[in-house]
C-alpha positions as CSV (number, residue, x, y, z in Angstrom):
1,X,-185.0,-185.6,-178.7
2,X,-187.7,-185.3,-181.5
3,X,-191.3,-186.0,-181.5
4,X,-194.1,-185.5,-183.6
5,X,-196.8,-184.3,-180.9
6,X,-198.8,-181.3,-181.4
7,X,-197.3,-178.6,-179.8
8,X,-193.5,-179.7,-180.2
9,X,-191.1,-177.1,-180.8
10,X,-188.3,-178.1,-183.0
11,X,-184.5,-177.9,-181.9
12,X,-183.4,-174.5,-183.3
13,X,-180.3,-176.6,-184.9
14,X,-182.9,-178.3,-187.2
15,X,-184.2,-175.3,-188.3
16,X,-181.2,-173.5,-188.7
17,X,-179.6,-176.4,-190.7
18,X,-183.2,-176.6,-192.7
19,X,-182.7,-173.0,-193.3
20,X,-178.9,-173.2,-195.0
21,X,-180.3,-176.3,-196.9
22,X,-182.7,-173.9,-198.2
23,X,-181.4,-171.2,-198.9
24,X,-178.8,-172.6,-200.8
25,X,-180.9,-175.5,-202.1
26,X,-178.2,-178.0,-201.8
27,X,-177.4,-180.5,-198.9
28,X,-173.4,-180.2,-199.7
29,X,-173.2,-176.4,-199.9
30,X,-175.0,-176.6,-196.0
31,X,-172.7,-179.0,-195.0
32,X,-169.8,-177.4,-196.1
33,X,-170.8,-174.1,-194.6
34,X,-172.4,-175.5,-191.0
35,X,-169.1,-177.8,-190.7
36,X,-171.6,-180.7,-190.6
37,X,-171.1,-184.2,-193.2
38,X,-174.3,-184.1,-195.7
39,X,-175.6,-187.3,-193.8
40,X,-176.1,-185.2,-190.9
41,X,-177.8,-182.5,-192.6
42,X,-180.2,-185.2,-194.1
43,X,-181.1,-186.8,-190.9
44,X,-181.5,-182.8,-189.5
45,X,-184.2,-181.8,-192.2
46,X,-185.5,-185.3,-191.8
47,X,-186.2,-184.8,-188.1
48,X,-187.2,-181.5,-188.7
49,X,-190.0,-182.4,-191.1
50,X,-191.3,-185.2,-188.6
51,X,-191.4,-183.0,-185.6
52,X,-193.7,-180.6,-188.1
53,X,-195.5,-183.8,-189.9
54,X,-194.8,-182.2,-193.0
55,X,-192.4,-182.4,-196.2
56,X,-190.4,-179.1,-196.7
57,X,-187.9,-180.0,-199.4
58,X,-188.5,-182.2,-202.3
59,X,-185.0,-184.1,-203.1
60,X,-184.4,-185.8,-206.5
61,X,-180.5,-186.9,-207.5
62,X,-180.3,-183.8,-209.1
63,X,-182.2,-180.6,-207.1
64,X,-183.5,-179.9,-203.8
65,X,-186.7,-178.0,-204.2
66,X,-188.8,-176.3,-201.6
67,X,-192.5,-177.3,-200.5
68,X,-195.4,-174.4,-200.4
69,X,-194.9,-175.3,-196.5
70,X,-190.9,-175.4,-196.9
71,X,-191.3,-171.8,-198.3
72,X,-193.4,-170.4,-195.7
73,X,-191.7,-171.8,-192.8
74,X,-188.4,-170.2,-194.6
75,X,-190.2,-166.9,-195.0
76,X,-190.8,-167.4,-190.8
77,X,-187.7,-168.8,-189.5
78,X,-185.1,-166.9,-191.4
79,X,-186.1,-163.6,-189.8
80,X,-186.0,-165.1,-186.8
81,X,-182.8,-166.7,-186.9
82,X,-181.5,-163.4,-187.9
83,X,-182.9,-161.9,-185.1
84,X,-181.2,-164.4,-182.8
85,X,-178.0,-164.5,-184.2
86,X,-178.1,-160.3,-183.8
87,X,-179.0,-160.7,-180.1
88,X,-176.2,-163.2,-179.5
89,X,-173.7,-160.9,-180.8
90,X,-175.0,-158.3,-178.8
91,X,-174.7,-159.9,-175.4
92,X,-171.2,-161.0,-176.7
93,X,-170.3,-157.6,-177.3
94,X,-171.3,-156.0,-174.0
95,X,-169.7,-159.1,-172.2
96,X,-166.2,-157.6,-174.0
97,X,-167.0,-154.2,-174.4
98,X,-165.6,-151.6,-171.6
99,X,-168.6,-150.2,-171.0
100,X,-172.0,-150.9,-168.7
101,X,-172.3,-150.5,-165.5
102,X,-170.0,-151.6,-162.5
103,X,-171.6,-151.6,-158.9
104,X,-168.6,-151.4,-156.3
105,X,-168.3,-151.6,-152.8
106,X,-166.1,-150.5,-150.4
107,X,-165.4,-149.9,-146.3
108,X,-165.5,-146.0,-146.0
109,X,-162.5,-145.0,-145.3
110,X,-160.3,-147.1,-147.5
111,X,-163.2,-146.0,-150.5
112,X,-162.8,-142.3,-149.7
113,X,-159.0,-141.8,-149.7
114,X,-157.8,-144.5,-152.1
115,X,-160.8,-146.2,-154.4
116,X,-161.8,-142.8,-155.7
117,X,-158.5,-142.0,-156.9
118,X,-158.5,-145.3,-158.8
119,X,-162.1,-145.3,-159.8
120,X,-161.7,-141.9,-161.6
121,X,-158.7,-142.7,-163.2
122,X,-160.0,-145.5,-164.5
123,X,-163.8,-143.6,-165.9
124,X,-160.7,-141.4,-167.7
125,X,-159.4,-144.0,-168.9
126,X,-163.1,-146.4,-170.2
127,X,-165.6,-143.3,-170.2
128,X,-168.3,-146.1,-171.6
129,X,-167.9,-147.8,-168.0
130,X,-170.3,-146.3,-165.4
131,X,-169.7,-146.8,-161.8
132,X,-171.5,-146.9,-158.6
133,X,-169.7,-147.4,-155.4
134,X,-171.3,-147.8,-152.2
135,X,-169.2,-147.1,-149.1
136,X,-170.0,-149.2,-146.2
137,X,-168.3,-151.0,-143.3
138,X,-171.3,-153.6,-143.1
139,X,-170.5,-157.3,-144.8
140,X,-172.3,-156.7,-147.9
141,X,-174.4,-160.1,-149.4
142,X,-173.0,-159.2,-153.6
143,X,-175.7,-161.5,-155.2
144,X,-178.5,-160.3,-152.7
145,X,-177.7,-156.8,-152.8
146,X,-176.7,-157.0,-157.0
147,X,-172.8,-155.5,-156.1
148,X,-170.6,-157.0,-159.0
149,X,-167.1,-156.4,-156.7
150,X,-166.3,-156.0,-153.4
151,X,-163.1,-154.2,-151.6
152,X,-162.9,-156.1,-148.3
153,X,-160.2,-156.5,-145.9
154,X,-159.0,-159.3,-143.7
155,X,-158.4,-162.8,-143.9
156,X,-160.5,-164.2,-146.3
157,X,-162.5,-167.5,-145.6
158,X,-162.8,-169.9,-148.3
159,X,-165.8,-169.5,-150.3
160,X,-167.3,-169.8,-153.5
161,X,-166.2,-166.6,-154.4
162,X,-163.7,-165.1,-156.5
163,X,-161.0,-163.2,-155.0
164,X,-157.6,-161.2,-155.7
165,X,-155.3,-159.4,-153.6
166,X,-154.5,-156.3,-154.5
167,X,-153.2,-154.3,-151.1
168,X,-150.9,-156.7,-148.7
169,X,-151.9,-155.5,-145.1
170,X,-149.9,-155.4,-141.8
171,X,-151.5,-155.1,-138.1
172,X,-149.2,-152.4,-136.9
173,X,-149.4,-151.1,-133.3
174,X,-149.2,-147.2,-132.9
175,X,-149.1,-144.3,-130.8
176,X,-148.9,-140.6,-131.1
177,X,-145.3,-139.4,-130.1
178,X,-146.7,-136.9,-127.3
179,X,-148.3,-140.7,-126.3
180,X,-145.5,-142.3,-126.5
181,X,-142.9,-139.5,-124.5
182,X,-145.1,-139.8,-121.8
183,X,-146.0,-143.1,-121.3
184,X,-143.2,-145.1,-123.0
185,X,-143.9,-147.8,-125.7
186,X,-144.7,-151.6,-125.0
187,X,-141.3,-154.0,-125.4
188,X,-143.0,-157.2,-125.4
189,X,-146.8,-157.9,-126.8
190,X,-147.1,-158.8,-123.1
191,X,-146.4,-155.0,-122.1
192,X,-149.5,-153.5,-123.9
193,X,-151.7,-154.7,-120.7
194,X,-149.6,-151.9,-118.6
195,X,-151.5,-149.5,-121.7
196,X,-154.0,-147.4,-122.2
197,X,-155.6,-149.1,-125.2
198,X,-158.0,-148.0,-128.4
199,X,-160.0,-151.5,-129.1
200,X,-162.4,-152.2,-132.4
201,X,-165.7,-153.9,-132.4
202,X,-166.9,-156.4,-135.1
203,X,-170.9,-154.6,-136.0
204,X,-171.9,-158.2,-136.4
205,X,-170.5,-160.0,-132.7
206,X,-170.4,-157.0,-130.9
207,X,-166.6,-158.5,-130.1
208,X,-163.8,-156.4,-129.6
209,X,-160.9,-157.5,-132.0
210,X,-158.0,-159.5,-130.4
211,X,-154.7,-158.3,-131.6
212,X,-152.3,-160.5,-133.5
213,X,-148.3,-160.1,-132.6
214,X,-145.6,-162.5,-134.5
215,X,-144.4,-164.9,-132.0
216,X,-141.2,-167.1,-133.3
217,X,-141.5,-168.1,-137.1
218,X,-144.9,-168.2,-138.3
219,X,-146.5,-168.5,-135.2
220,X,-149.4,-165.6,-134.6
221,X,-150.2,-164.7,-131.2
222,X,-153.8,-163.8,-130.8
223,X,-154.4,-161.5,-127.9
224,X,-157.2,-160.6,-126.0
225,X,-157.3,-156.8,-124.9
226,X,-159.0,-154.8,-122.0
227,X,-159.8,-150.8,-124.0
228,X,-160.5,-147.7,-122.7
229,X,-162.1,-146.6,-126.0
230,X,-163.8,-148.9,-128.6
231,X,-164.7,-147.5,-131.6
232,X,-165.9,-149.7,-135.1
233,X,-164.0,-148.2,-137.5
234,X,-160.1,-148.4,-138.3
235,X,-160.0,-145.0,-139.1
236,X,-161.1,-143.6,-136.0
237,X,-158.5,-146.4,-134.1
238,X,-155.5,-145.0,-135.7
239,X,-157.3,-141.0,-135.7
240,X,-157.8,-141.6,-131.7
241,X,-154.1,-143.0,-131.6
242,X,-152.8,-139.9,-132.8
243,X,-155.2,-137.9,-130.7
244,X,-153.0,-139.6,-128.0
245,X,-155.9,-141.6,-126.4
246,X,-154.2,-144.6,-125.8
247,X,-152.0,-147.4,-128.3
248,X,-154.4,-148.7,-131.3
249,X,-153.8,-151.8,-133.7
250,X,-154.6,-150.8,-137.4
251,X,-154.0,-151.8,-141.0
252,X,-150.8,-150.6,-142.0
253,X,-152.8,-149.5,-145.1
254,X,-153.8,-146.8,-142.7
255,X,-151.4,-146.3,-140.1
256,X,-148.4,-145.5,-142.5
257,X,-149.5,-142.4,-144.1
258,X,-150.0,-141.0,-140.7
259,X,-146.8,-142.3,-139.8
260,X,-145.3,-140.7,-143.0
261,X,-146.7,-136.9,-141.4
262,X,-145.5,-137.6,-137.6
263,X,-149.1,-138.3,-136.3
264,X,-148.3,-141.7,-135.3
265,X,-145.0,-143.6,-134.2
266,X,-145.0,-147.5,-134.3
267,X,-144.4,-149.9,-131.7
268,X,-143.5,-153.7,-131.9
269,X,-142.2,-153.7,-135.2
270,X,-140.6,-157.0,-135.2
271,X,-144.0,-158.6,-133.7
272,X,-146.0,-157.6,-136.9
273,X,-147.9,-159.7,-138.1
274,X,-148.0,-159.7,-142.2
275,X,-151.4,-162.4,-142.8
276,X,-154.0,-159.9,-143.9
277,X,-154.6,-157.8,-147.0
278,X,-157.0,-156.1,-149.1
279,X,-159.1,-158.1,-151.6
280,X,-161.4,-157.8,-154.9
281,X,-164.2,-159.8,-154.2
282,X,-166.4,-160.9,-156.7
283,X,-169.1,-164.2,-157.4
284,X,-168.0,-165.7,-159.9
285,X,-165.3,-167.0,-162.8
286,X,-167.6,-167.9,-165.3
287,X,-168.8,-164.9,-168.1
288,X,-166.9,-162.2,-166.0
289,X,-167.9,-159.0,-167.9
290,X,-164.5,-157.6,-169.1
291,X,-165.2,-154.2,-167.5
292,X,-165.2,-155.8,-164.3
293,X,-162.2,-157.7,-164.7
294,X,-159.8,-154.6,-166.4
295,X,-161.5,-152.8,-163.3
296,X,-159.8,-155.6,-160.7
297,X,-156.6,-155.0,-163.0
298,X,-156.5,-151.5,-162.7
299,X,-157.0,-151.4,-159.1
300,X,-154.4,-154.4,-158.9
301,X,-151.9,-151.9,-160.4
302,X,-152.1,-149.1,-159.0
303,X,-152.0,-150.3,-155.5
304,X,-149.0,-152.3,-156.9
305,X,-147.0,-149.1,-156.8
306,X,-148.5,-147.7,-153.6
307,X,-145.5,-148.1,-151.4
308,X,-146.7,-145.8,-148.9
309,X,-149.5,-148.5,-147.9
310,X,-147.3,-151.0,-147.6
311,X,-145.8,-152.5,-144.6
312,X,-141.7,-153.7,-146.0
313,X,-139.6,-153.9,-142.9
């Protein structure tokens, strides 16, 4: 839209068309070089001039000439344009550029023993990128709380958000082996009741987590449990598990590297339930700054060839 009320401010592609015009004082050479037909760049400058109510070129069949006005709005707007064309680049630049700053979060546990490794890797690797990662098993608000990813576990709920899996994650059920000499293992999901067992609390409900057993095909068997120790972190499950306080469900994310030193022994194996994992959270697909997404790549990869995390059986 175009109008000539005091005050308007003209479309910047009128001016920047009025300024190729006048630069090269020729309605052709602008056309050629904006991509535009010269009938377009006539009716630009046209609108232009009524949106300032006055003449900046004088046209004959032969030359374009510029007005006293047509030179000193040229002497204004071609800075200006410069100026903008210069900022746009640099925006573009540090959109594709591996460097700025990258706010992670993380659960604690998971963020101490395996994020660091990748985050520091990955500062070797793009020393431009800065990094901030805040550890916390809270759910984290990203847009509130300005976080540009998030490492969260679970089973996701669909939302607006973007997300990638980058660590499949199995509930495996565990024991200590001085637990498990003297008080046997569970057979059956059914037999865990007869059990001494380490529960977790969601911070939010104040629930204790049911645990999930495989039951025939697909089918996931959510049961409740009755604990002798709760405690809100999946760490300090599968830590009390080997401390031989009772049996504990836990991420096989961190139940196998314990398994791997003898600290824990597993149970149930073929009732394990496969439907959780490990995910890069973040808000949105649109202008993703490229050290966030070769961040999300990096950490994609190298928990790729983390076989020791990952539950295969």
């Amino acid at each position: 839209m175009w109008s000539n009320n005091a005050g308007m401010t003209a479309d910047i592609r009128l001016v920047a068309t009025f300024v190729e015009v006048a630069r090269r004082l020729s309605f052709s050479g602008a056309a050629r070089s904006l991509g535009l037909t010269p009938g377009s760049v006539s009716l630009n400058v046209r609108h232009l001039e009524e949106v300032l109510g006055v003449r900046l070129l004088t046209r004959t069949t032969r030359q374009v000439q510029l007005t006293p006005e047509g030179q000193l709005y040229l002497d204004r707007c071609a800075p200006a344009l410069e100026a903008l064309a210069e900022a746009e680049g640099a925006v573009r630049d540090e959109r594709n550029a591996l460097s700025g700053r990258l706010r992670v979060t993380s659960t604690t546990a998971f963020g101490r023993a395996h994020l660091l490794p990748v985050i520091s890797d990955f500062m070797t690797a793009h020393p431009a990128v800065e990094v901030e990662l805040s550890l916390s098993d809270r759910f984290v608000d990203l847009v509130a709380e300005g976080f540009d990813l998030a490492i969260r576990g679970g089973v996701l709920p669909v939302s607006d958000y973007v997300s990638r899996l980058i660590l499949p994650v199995a509930m495996l059920t565990c024991a200590s082996p001085a637990y498990a000499a003297r008080h046997g293992m569970p057979g059956t999901p059914e037999d865990v009741d007869r059990h001494r067992l380490i529960g977790m609390r969601s911070n939010p409900s104040q629930e204790v987590f049911a645990w999930e057993f495989a039951k025939g095909g697909k089918e996931v068997l959510h049961k409740r449990i009755e604990p002798t120790f709760v405690v809100n972190d999946p760490e300090g499950a599968a830590l009390a598990a080997a401390a031989s306080m009772g049996l504990a469900q836990v991420g096989s994310n961190i139940v196998l590297p314990k398994v791997a030193t003898g600290s824990l022994v597993l149970a149930l194996e073929e009732h394990t339930v496969r439907a959780r994992g490990l995910y890069a959270v973040y808000p949105s697909r649109r202008f993703v700054p490229r050290r966030l997404t070769a961040f999300v790549n990096a950490a994609a990869e190298a928990f790729a060839q983390r076989a020791d995390l990952v539950w295969s059986r």
